[in-house]
C-alpha positions, 0 to 999 in steps of 0.5 A: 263438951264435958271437959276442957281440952288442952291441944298442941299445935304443930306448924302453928304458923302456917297456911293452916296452922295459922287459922286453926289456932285463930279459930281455937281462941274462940272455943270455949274451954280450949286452950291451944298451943302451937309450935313452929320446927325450930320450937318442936322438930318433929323428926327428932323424937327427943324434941317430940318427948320433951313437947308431948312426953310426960305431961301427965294427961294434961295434954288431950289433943294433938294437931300435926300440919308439919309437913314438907309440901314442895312437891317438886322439891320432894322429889330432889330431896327424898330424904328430907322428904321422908324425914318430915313426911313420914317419920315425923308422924311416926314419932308423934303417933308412938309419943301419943300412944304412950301418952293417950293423946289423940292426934290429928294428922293433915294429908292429901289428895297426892296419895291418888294416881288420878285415874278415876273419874269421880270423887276419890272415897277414902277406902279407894286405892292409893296409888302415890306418883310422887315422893311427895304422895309416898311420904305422906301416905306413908305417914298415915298408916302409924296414925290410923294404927291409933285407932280411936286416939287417931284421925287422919284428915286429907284435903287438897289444893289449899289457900289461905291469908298466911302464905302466899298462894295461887289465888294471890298470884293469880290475882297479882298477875291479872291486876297488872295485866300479865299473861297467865298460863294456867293448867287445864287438864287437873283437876281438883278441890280448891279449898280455903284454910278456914273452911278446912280448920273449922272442919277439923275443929268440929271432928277434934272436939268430936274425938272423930277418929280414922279416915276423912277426906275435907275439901271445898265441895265440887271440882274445876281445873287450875285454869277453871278456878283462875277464871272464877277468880278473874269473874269474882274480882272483875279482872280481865279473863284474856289474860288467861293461857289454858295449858296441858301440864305436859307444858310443863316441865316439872320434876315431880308426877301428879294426879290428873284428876285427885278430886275428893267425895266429902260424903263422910264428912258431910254425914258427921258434920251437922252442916256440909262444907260449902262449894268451892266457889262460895269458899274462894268469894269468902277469901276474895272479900275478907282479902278485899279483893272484891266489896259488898255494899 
């Protein structure tokens, strides 16, 4: 690296946003600093200036992890929704194009109807079922318009240590012998944060712009990753309820099957991104979930 690199960080302390700034703290010559919305609101482009605006190239890279992620939620509150989701990435691309900064941009599986059978490459269709999946394709596009100054990186079904999460909740119910019922006909990529931040640390530092799909490698349904993690943690597996997500009365469509190729990924990394399974032990053991001795 030739230079040392100054990025900002938006929706520094979530799920995602939390490890990449960990991570960050231990690159050399890379200085990161992250804003939460009451600090930056990225839909108010006045904000954005007065964050981006007029700092004389001292800032080089731009990470946006803002994002409206309620599924059910976004179909109830479409304008919120489309305020976050897609203006908030227009405002951050015209400001970064106005001031040369490259700018990261996180989407997801949800822009895929879900009809296909194998891994979704990122020159397939997009066909979004929800508000969610609308807006946030929505926001790729003035992204990508960046050119080399633009990347946009979709990933699906994330867990991590700062927000609460699936496999927390399965854990929890398991640990105290609840009933679960678990839906068993999506399927998708769980994926761990830190897997994923340092994907993204590696494409940042590389100036890689355009289009990746970033996922734990491999698939399973809902109810196959809480079995996995029931094996891993030795809780009781009968405990487990498999269900169709017609069981479910949820407001907001998805893709029954958005499971993501990592194949141009795994071309520019110098490793591939690791398995799903071996992703979800990593979490159970740093969460002391389960021991190594």
């Amino acid at each position: 690296m030739s230079r040392e690199l100054n990025i900002v960080v938006f929706g520094s302390t979530g799920m995602l946003g939390s490890d990449l700034i960990e991570l960050f703290n231990y690159e050399k010559d890379i200085h990161v600093r992250g804003y939460v919305h009451r600090e930056c609101d990225i839909s108010d482009m006045s904000d954005v200036e007065n964050v981006l605006g007029n700092t004389g190239n001292s800032i080089t890279h731009c990470i946006n992890c803002s994002a409206f992620t309620d599924v059910d939620a976004c179909e109830s509150n479409p304008d919120r929704a489309y305020k976050v989701n897609a203006f908030g990435p227009k405002n951050l691309a015209e400001v970064c194009f106005k001031e040369q900064i490259h700018l990261t941009h996180i989407s997801t599986d949800y822009v895929f109807e879900g009809l296909k059978k194998e891994p979704y490459l990122e020159q397939d269709e997009t066909t979004p079922l929800s508000v969610y999946g609308r807006t946030k394709l929505e926001g790729e596009g003035p992204v990508r318009a960046l050119g080399n100054k633009g990347l946009v990186i979709r990933t699906a079904w994330l867990y991590g240590k700062h927000r609460k999460n699936f496999v927390d909740t399965i854990h929890s119910k398991l640990d105290l012998g609840v009933d679960v019922k678990t839906v068993d006909d999506q399927f998708g990529s769980p994926t761990y944060t830190m897997d994923l931040s340092n994907a993204i640390i590696q494409l940042v530092i590389g100036n890689k712009s355009g289009l990746f799909h970033v996922v734990n490698s491999g698939s399973c349904s809902w109810y196959q990753f809480a079995l996995k993690i029931a094996e891993f943690t030795k809780l009781k597996e009968k405990h487990l309820i498999p269900i169709s997500m017609n069981d479910l009365e949820r407001k907001a469509n998805r893709p029954k099957y958005s499971v993501l190729s990592t194949n141009r990924l795994d071309r520019t990394l110098p490793e591939p991104i690791r398995s799903w399974e071996n992703g979800l032990y990593q979490y159970l053991l740093e969460t002391k979930r389960v021991y190594e001795f």
